[in-house]
VOKOLSE-984335 format. One record per residue: residue number from 1; residue in three letters; chain; x, y, z of N, C-alpha, C in turn. Coordinates in Angstrom, 2 decimals, padded with zeros to 5 digits. Example, Ala and Ser with C-alpha at 12.3 -4.5 7.8 and 13.67 -1.06 7.14 Angstrom:
BEGIN
{1,'ALA','A',{013.19,-005.69,007.80},{012.30,-004.50,007.80},{013.20,-003.30,007.80}};
{2,'SER','A',{012.85,-002.25,007.08},{013.67,-001.06,007.14},{012.90,000.03,007.87}};
REM end
This chain:
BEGIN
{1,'UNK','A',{000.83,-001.19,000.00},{000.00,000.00,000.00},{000.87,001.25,000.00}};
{2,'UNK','A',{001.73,000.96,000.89},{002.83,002.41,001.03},{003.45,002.52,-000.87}};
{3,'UNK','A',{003.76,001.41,-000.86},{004.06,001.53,-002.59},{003.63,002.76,-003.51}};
{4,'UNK','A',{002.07,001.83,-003.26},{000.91,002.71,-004.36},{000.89,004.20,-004.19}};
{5,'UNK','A',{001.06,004.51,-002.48},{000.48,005.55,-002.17},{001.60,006.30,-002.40}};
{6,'UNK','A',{002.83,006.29,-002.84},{004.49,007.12,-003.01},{003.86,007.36,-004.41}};
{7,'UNK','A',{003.14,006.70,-005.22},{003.30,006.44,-006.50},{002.02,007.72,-007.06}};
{8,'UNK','A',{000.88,007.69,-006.11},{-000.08,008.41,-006.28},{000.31,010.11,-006.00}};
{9,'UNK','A',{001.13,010.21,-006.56},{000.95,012.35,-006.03},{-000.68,013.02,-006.01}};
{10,'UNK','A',{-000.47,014.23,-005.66},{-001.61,014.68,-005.25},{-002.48,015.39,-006.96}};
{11,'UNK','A',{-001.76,015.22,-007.37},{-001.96,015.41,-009.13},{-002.86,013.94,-009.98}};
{12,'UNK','A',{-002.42,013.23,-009.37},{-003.31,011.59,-009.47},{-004.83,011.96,-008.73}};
{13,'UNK','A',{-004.40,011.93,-007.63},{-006.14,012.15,-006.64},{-006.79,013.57,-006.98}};
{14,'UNK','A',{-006.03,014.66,-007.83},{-006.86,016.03,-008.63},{-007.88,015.57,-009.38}};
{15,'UNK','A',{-006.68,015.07,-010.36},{-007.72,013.96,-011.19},{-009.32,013.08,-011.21}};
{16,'UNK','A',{-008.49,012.35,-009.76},{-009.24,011.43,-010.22},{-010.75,011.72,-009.14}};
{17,'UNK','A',{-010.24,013.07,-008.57},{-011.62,013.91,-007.81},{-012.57,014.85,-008.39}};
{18,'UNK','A',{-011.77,014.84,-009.87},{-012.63,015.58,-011.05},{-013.69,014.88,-011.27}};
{19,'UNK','A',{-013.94,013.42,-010.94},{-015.03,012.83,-011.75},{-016.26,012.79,-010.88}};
{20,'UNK','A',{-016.44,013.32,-009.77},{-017.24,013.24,-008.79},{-017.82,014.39,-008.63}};
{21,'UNK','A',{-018.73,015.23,-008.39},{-019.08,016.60,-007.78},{-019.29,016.60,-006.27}};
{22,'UNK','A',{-019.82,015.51,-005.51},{-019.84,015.10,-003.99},{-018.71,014.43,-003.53}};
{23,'UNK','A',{-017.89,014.17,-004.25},{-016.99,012.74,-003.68},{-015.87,013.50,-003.99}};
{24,'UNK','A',{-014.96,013.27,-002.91},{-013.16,013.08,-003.14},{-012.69,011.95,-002.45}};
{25,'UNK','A',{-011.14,012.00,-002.88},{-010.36,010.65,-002.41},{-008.98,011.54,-001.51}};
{26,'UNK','A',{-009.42,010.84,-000.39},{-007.57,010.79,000.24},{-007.08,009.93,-000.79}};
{27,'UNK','A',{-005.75,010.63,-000.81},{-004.68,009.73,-001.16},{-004.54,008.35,-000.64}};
{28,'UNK','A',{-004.59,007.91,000.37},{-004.89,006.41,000.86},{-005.58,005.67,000.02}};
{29,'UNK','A',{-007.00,006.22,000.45},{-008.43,005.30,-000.63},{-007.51,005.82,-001.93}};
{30,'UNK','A',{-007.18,005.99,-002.27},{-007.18,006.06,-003.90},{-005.93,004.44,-004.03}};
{31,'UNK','A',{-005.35,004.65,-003.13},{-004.55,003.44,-002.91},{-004.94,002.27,-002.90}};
{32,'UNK','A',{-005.75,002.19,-002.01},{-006.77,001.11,-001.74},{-007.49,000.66,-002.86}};
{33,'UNK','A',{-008.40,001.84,-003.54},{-009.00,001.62,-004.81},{-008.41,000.99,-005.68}};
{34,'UNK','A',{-006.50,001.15,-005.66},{-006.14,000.63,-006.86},{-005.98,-001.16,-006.83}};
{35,'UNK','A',{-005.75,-001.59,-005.08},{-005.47,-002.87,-005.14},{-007.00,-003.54,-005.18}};
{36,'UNK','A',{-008.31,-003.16,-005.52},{-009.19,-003.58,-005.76},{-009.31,-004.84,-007.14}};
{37,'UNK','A',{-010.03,-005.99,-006.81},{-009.66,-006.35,-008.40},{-010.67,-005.63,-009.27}};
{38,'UNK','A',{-011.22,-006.15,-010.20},{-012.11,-005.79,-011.51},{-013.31,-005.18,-010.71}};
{39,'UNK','A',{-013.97,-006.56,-010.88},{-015.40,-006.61,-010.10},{-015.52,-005.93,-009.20}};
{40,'UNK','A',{-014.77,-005.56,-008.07},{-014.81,-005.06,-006.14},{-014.67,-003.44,-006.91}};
{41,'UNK','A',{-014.38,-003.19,-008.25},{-013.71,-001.71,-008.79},{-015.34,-001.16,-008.86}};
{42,'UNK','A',{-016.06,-001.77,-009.67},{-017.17,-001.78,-010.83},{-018.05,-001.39,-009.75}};
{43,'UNK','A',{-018.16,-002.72,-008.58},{-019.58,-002.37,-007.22},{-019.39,-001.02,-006.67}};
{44,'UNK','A',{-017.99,-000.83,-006.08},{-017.24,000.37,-005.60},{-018.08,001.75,-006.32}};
{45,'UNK','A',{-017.45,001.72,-007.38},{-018.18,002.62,-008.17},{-019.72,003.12,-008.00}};
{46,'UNK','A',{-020.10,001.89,-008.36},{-021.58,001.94,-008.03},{-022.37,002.31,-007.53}};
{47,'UNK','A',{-021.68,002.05,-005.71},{-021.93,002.77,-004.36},{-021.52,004.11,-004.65}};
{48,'UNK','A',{-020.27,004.74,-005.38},{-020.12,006.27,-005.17},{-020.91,006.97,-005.85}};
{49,'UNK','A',{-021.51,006.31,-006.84},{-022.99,006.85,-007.83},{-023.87,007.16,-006.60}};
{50,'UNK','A',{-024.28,006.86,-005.87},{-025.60,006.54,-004.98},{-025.10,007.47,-004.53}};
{51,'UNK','A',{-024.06,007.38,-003.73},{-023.30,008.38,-002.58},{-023.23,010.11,-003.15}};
{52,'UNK','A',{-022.82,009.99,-004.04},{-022.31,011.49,-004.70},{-024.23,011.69,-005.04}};
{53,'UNK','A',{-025.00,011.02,-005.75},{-026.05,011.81,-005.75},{-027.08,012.61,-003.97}};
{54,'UNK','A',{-026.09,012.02,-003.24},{-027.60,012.58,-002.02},{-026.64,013.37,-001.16}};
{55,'UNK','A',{-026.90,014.05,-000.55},{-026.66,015.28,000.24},{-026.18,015.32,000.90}};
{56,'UNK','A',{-024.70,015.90,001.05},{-023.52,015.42,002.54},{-024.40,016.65,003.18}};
{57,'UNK','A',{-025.47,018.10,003.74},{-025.78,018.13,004.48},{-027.23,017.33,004.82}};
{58,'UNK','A',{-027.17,016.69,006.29},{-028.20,016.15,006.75},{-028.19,014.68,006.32}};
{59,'UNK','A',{-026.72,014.45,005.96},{-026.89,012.95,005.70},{-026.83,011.92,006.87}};
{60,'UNK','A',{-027.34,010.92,006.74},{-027.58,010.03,007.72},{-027.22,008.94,007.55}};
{61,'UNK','A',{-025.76,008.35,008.17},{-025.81,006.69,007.84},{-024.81,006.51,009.26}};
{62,'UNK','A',{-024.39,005.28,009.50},{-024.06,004.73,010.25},{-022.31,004.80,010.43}};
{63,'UNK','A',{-022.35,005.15,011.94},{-020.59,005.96,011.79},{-019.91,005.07,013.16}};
{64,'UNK','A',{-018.74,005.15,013.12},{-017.77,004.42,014.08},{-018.05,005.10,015.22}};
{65,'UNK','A',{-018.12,004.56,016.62},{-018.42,005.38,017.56},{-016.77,004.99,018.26}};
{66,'UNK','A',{-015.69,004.34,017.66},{-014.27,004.24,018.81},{-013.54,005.31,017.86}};
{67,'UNK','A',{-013.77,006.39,017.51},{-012.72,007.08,016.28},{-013.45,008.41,017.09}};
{68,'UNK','A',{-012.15,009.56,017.54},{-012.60,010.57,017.87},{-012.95,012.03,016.71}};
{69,'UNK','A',{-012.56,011.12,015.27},{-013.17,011.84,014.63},{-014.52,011.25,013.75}};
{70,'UNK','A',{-015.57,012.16,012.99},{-016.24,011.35,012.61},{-016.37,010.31,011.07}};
{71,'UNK','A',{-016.87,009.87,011.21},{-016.00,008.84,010.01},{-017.25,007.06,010.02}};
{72,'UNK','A',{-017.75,007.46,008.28},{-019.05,007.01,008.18},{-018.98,005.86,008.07}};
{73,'UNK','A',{-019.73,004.83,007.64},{-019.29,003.28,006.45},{-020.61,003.47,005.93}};
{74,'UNK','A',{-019.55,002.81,004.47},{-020.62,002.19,003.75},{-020.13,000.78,002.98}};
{75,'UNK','A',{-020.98,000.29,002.35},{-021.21,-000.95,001.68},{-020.98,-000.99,000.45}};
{76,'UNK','A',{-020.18,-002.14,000.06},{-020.86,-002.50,-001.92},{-020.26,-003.88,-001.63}};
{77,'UNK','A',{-020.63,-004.70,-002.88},{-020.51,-006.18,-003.42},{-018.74,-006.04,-003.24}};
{78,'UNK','A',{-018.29,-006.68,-001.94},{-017.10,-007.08,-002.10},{-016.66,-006.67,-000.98}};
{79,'UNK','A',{-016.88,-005.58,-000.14},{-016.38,-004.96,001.00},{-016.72,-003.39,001.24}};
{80,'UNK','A',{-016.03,-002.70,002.10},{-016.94,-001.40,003.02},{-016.16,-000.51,002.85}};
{81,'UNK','A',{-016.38,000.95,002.67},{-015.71,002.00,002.59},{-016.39,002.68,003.59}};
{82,'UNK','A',{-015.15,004.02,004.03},{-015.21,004.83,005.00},{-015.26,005.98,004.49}};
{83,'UNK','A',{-015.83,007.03,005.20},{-015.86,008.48,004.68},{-015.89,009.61,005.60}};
{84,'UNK','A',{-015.62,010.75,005.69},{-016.02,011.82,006.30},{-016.89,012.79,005.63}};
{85,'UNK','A',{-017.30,013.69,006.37},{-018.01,014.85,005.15},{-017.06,016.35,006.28}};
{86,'UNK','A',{-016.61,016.44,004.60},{-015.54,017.83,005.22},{-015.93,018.92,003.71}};
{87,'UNK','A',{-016.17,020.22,004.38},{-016.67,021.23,003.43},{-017.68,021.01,002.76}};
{88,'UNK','A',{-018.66,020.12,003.18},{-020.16,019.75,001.97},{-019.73,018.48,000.96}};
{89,'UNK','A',{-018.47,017.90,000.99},{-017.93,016.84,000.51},{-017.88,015.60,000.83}};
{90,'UNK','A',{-018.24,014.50,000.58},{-018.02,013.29,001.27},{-016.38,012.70,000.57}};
{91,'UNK','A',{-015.56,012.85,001.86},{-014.03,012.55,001.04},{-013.84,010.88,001.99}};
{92,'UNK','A',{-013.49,010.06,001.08},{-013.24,008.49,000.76},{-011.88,008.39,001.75}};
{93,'UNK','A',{-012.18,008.10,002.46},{-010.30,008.06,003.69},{-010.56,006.59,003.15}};
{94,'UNK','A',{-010.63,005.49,003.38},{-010.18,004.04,003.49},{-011.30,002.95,002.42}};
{95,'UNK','A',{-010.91,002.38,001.81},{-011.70,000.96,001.40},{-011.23,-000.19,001.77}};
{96,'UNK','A',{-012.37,-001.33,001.81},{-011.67,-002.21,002.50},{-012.13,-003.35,001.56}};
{97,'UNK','A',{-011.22,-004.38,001.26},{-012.15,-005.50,000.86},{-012.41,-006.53,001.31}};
{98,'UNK','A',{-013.60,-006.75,000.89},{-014.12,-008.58,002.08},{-014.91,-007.96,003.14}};
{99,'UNK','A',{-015.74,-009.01,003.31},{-016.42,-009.28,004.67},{-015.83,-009.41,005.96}};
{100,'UNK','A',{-014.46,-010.02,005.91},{-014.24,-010.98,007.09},{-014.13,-009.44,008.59}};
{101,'UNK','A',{-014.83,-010.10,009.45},{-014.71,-009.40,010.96},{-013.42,-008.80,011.31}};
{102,'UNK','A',{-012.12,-010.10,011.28},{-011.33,-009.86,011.75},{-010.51,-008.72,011.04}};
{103,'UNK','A',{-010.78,-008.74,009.42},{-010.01,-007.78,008.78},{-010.23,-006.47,009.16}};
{104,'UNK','A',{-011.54,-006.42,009.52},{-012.49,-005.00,009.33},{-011.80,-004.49,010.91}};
{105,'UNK','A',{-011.81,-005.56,011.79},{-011.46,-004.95,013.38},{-010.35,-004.25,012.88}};
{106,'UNK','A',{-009.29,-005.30,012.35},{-007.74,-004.27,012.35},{-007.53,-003.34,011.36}};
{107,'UNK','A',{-008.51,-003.01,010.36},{-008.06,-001.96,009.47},{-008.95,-000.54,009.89}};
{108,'UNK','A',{-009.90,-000.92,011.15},{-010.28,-000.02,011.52},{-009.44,000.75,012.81}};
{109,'UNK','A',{-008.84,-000.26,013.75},{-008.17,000.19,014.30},{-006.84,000.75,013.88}};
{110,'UNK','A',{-006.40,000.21,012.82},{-005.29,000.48,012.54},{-005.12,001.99,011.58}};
{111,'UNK','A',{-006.35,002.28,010.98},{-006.65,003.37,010.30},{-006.95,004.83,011.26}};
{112,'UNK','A',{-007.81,004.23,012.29},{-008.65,005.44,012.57},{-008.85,005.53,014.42}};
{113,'UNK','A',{-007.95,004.66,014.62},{-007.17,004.71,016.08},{-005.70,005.34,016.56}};
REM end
């Protein structure tokens, strides 16, 4: 991941935050995004369609209560992404892939602890 993320300048995530009008990427998630395979890319997507159309004010979904900052999840076919809403933006800090519990415990702690 450290790889990807040396590799991503902030000229990569300009980019690739042009395609969204609600959505940006930390540099991380954009990292993350890249070790996604095909399919986990395509659902991903999918979810940020949904996401970027509805309203970072007054939005409502389900947020980490051990992270002293705030910091949302969501879902797609393959595994869960994280978000904040900073300036009227919903910006993408982490993706994760898979279901499994145990992954989700340590990439949450390890992210946002």
């Amino acid at each position: 991941v450290n790889k990807y993320e040396n590799l991503l300048s902030k000229d990569w995530v300009s980019i690739f935050n042009l395609v969204w009008e609600k959505v940006k990427f930390s540099p991380r998630a954009l990292a993350d995004f890249m070790e996604l395979n095909q399919k986990e890319k395509i659902q991903f997507i999918k979810a940020l369609k949904k996401l970027d159309k509805s309203d970072p004010k007054g939005h409502k979904a389900q947020s980490l209560t051990i992270s002293d900052q705030t910091v949302f999840k969501g879902r797609f076919a393959g595994g869960r992404f994280y978000y904040q809403i900073n300036n009227g933006m919903f910006e993408i800090v982490g993706i994760l892939q898979g279901e499994d519990e145990k992954s989700k415990d340590r990439f949450i702690r390890e992210r946002f602890n």
